[in-house]
Structure formats: C-alpha cells, structure tokens
C-alpha positions as CSV (number, residue, x, y, z in Angstrom):
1,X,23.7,11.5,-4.5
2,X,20.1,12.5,-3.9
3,X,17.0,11.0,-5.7
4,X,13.0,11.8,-5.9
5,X,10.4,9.3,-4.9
6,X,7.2,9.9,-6.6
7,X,3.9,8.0,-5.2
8,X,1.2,8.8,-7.3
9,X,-2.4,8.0,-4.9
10,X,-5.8,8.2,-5.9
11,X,-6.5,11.6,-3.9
12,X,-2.9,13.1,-3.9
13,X,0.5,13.1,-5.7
14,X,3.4,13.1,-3.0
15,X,7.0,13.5,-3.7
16,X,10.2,13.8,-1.8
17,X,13.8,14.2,-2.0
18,X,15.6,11.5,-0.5
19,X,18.8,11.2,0.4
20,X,21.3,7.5,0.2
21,X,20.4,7.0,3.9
22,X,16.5,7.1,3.8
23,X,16.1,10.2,5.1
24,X,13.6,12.6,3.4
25,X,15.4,16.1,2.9
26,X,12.2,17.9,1.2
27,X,8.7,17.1,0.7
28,X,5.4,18.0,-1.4
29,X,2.1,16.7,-1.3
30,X,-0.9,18.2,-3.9
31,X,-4.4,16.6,-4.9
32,X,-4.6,14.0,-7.9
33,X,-6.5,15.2,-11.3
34,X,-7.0,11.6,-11.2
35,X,-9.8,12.0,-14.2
36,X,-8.2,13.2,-17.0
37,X,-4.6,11.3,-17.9
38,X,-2.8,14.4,-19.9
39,X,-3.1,16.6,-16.4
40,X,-1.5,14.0,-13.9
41,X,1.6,13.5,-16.1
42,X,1.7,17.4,-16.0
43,X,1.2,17.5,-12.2
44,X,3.9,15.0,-12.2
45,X,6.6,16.7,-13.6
46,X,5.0,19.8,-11.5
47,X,6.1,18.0,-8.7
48,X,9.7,16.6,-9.7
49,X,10.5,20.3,-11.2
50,X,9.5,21.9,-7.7
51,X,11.4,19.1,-5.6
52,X,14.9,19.1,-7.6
53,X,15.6,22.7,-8.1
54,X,19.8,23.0,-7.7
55,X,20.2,19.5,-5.8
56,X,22.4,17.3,-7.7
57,X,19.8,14.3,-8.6
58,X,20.6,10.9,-10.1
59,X,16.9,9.6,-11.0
60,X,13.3,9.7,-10.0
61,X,11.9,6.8,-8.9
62,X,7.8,6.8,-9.3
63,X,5.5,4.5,-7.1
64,X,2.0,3.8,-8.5
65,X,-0.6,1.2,-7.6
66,X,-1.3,-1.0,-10.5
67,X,0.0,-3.5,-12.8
68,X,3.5,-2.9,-14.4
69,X,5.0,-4.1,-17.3
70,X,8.4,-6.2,-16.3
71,X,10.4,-4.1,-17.7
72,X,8.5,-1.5,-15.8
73,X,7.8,0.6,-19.3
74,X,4.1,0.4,-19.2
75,X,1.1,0.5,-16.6
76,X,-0.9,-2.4,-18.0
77,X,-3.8,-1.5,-15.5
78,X,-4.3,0.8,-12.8
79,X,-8.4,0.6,-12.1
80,X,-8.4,4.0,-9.7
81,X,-5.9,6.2,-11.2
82,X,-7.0,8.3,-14.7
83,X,-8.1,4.9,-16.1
84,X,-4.5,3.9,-17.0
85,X,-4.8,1.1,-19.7
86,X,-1.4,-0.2,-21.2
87,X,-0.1,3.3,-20.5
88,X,3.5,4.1,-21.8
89,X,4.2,6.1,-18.3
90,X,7.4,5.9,-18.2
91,X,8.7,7.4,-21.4
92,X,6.0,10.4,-20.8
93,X,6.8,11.0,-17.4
94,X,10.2,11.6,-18.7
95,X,9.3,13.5,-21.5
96,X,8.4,16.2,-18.5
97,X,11.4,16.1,-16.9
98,X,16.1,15.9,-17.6
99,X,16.3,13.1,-15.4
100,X,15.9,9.5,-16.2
101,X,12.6,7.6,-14.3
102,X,12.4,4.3,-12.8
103,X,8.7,3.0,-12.5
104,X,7.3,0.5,-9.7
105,X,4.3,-0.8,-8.1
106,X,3.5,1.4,-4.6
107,X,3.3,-1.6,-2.9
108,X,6.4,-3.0,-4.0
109,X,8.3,0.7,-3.0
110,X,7.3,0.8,0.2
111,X,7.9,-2.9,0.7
112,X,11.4,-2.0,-0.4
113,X,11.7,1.1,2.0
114,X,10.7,-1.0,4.8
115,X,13.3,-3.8,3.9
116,X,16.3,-1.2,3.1
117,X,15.3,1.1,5.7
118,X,12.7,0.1,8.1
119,X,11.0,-3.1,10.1
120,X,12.6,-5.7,7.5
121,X,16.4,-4.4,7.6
122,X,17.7,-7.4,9.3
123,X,16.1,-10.4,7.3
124,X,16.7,-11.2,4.1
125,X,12.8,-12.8,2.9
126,X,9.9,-10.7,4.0
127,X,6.8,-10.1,2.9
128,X,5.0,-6.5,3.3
129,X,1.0,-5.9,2.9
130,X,-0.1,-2.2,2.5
131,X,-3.7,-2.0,4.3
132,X,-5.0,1.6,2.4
133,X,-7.8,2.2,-0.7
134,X,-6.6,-1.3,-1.5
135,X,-4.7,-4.4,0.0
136,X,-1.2,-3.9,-2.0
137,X,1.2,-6.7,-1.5
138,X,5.5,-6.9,-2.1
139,X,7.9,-9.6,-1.6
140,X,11.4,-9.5,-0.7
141,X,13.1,-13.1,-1.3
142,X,17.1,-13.7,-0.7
143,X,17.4,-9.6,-0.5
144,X,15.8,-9.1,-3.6
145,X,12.4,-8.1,-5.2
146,X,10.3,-10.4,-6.4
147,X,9.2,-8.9,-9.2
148,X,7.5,-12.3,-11.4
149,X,7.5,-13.5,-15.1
150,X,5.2,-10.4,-16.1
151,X,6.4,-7.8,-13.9
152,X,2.9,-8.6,-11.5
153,X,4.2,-11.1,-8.7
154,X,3.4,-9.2,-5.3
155,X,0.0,-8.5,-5.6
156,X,-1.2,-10.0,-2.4
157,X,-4.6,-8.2,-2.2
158,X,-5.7,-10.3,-4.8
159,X,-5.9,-13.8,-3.6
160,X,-9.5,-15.6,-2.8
161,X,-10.5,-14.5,0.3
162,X,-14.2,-15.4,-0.3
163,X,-15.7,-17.2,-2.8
164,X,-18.3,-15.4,-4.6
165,X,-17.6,-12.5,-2.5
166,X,-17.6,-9.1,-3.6
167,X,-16.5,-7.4,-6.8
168,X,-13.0,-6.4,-7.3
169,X,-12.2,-3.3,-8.9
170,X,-9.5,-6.2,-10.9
171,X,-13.0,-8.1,-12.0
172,X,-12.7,-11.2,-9.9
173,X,-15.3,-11.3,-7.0
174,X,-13.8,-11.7,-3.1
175,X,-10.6,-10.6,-3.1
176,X,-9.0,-10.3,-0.3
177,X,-8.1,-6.5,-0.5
178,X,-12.6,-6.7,-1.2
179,X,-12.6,-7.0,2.8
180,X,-9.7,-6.3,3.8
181,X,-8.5,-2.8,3.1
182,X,-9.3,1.0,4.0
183,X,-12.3,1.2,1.5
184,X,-13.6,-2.0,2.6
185,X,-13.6,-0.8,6.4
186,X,-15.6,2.8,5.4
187,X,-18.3,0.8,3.3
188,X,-18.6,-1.7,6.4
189,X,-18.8,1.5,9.0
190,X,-21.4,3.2,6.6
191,X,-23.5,-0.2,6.3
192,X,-23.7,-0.3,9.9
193,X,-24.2,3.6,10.7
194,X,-27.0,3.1,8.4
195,X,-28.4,0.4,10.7
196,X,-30.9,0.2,13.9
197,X,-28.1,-2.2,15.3
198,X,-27.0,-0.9,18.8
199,X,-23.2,-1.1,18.1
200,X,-23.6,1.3,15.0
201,X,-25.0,4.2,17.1
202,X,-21.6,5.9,17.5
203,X,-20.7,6.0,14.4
204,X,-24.3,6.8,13.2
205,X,-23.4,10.2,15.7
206,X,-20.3,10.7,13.8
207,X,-21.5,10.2,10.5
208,X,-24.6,13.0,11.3
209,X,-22.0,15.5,12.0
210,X,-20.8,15.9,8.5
211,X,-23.4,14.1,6.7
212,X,-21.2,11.2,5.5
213,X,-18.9,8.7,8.1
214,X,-15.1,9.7,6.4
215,X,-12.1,7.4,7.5
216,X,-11.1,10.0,9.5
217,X,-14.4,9.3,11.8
218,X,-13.9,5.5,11.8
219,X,-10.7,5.7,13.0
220,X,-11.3,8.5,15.7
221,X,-14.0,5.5,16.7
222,X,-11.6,2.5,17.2
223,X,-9.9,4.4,18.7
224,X,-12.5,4.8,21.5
225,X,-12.9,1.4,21.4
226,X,-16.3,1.3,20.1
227,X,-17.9,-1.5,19.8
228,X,-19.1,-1.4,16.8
229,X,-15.9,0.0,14.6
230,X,-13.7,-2.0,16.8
231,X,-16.0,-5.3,16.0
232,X,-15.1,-3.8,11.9
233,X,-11.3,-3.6,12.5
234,X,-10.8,-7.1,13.9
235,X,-12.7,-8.6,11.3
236,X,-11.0,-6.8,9.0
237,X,-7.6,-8.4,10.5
238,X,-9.0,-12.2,10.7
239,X,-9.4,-11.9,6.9
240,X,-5.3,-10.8,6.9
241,X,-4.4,-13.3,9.8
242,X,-5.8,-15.8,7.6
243,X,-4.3,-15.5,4.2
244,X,-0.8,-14.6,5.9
245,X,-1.1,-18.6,7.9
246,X,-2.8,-20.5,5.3
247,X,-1.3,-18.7,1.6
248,X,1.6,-16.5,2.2
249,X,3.4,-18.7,4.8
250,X,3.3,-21.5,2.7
251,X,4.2,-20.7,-0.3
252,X,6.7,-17.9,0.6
253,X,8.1,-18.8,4.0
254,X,9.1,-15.5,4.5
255,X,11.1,-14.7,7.8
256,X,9.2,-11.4,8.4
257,X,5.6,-9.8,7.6
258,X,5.4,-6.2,8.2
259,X,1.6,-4.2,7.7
260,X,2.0,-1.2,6.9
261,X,-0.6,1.3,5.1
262,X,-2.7,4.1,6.5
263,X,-5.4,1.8,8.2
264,X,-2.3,0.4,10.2
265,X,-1.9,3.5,11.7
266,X,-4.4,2.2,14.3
267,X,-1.4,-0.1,15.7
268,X,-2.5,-2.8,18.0
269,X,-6.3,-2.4,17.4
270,X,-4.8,-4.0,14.1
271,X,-2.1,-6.0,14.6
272,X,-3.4,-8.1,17.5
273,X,-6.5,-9.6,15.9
274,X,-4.0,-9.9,12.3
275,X,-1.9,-12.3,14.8
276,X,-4.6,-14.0,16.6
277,X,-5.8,-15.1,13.0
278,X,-2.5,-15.9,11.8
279,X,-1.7,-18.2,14.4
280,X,-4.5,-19.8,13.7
281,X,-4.1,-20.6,9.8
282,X,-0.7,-21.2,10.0
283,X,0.1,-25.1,9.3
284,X,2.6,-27.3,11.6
285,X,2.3,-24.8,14.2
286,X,4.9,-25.4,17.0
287,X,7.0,-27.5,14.7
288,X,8.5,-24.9,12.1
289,X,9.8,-21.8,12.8
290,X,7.5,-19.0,12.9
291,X,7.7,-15.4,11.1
292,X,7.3,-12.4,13.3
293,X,4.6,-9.7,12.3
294,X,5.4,-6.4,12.7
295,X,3.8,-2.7,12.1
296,X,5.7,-1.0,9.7
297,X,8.4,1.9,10.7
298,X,6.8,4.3,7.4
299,X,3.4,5.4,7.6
300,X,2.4,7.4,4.5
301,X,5.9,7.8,3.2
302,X,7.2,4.3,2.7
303,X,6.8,4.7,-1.5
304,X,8.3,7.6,-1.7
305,X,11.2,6.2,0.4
306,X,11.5,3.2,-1.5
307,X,10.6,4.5,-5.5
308,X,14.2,7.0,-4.3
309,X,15.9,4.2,-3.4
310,X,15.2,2.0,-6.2
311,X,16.3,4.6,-8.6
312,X,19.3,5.3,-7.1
313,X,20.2,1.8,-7.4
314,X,19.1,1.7,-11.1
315,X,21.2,5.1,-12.2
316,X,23.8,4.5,-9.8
C-alpha cells in the first residue's frame, strides 16, 4: 500500500508518493504562502489531492520543522513557517483531505528515511543532523524514534554552541544551528563579500552579478575551492565536529551520525573538516569504540521519504 509524504519548507511544499520500499513513484514541488496560515493548509491539501488521484493510499504522513506536540496533534512553534503558534495542524490538514494524517518534525522524517532506507539501515542507534535554513536534529535509539517526554527530543540545532553568541530564531542566543546551518553560511558569505578582505573578492564577483550572493553562488564557490567560501564551510563544520565529540557522543553513544541537508550536498568540502573536529572533541579517544560519519543517501527528499513511511506504519 502506497502513502504520501508531505515536507512542508519555508520556500516550497514538496510531496511524493511513496511506495513500502522507499521508492518515490510521483512527485510535486510548489512555492510556500508561508505568510498567511489559512493558504498553506489549502496548498496542502492542493498537493495531497493532486498526488493521490486513483492510487490506493493508506495515510499521509506530513514533515514540518518545528516543535510538535507528543502526540503529534499540534505545532507548538514553528518560527519560519506562517507563524505557527500551538497550531491544531493535524486535525485541519485533515479536514482538507479522506485520508487520515500523521504529523512529525522534518528532521525527525528524514532521520527516519535515512535509518529505514538509507546510510543508517544497518545500525540500530544513530543520530542524523539536517544542515539546511536551520540545523534540525533526530535520533534513532534501539530502532526506534526518540521522540521525548514533550514530543521535542531531537532538536540538535539547539544546543550551546557559543555563549552569548547570536540570536536564535528559538530566543536563546548561540545556538548551534546560529553558526552552523545554510542561513548561517549565506550571512557569513555576504559579511565577507561586503569586505575589503582579499579572500572575499570571489564571492564579492558573484554577488555583483545578481546584486545579492544566493546559496546557489556560495556553493558554486566552494566548489572552486575558494578561499574565502571554502575558509566559511570548514568553519562551519568545526562548530558540527564539535558538538557531535563533546555532546552527542556522550550522551547518545550512537553507532552512526549521518549529515544530511542541502548544505551537505557539498560532500567532502563538508564532511572532512565535520570529522577533523569530531575527532577532536570526542572524549577517551582510542579507548571506546568510535561512530562512523557518513553523508546521507537523500538529498532533498529524505522527509518526504520518511513522513510516508511513518504513516504507513501508523495506518498499517
């Protein structure tokens, strides 16, 4: 039996049908109205209607980043999409669709594709970090999600990576996800394009050729190994190196860590200085065993992936 996956993103609303093996049969992608509450919840339902059609569904399973209630009824708090404040989403999602709905954090779906399906399929305790507009976080312990006491364990991107650092769109000042996701990497490339500092004159070219440096520019530099954006990149995977060695590690001794996320698409210009750090951080080094880090098999469709799978599991 098929299910939809749902992964509702601060630019765009993608959806998929997904079969029992992982496998995405159709797929639609349109922009987020992500101002105005009443027309996302109708573009949602847009979405599931144009996906299902004659296919013989069991659920739809819907990713969004944010805080969930634990029984996944309500979005407590969900800073970047329509200003969701202890929002009963699940009951009006399905008010705009026949099948029944199954809410859960983005992080925590792809996570969950990635275990099922992907990089973690042979361990049974992993942890996933999503490196995109923010640092999302899931946990897999014993082969099952960990979930918490209030429905809001996982959410990695918000441990102390600084202290007084920057604000948090969560209120708290140096977050990790503050320095250590996609949005924190295009304000760092902008600060230095802006600059007279020799390593910022590439992407000071590429920003005057639209007017604005985009994401899309920043990675086109690393990518050329600039100095400058590649300098941004590894600092940007010291700050995940570290809190992988010296706070997940420890408290989670997980067998696996797998990055995935859009900014991971860069691969090694990633990974390597995320592993430099960790080995680093990580305590009794040489005398424990130690995790392996991996890039993630999904790139942008881990959530949808994973919200399918999770629903099918719930409506089975």
């Amino acid at each position: 039996m098929h299910a939809v996956g749902i992964d509702i993103g601060g630019t765009k609303i993608a959806g998929a049908l997904v079969d029992a093996s992982g496998a995405i049969l159709k797929e639609l992608r349109i922009p987020s109205p992500i101002d105005d509450s009443n027309q996302m919840i109708e573009a949602i339902g847009s979405v599931i209607d144009q996906l299902t059609g004659q296919s013989q569904i069991i659920g739809v399973g819907v990713a969004a980043a944010g805080f969930l209630s634990v029984d996944r009824e309500i979005m407590y708090h969900a800073p970047n999409i329509a200003a969701w404040r202890n929002e009963p989403l699940k009951s009006r999602i399905e008010s705009k669709t026949s099948y029944p709905v199954l809410l859960e954090n983005d992080a925590n779906a792809a996570g969950w594709a990635e275990f099922r399906f992907g990089a973690g399929r042979d361990v049974q305790s992993m942890i996933m970090l999503t490196i995109g507009t923010g640092v999302g976080g899931a946990i897999i312990s014993e082969g099952r999600l960990l979930k918490g006491g209030f429905g809001i364990g996982g959410e990695l991107g918000h441990i102390l990576s600084v202290p007084g650092g920057r604000v948090c769109g969560c209120g708290l000042q140096g977050c990790l996800e503050t320095y250590a996701s996609g949005t924190a990497l295009l304000l760092a490339a902008r600060k230095l394009a802006s600059s007279d500092l020799p390593n910022g004159r590439r992407l000071k070219e590429l920003a005057a050729s639209e007017g604005e440096l985009s994401g899309e520019m920043v990675y086109q530099a690393i990518l050329e190994n600039d100095p400058g954006a590649s300098e941004l990149i590894a600092e940007l995977g010291s700050h995940l190196g570290t809190a992988l060695g010296s706070v997940f590690v420890p408290v989670l001794d997980p067998e696996l860590a797998v990055i995935g996320g859009g900014v991971s698409a860069v691969g090694d210009k990633l990974m390597d200085p995320i592993r430099q750090s960790f080995e680093k951080s990580m305590p009794a080094k040489g005398y424990r065993p130690e995790l392996k880090v991996v890039k993630a098999t999904f790139l942008n469709q881990a959530g949808l992936i994973g919200a399918a799978d999770l629903a099918r599991q719930a409506f089975a």
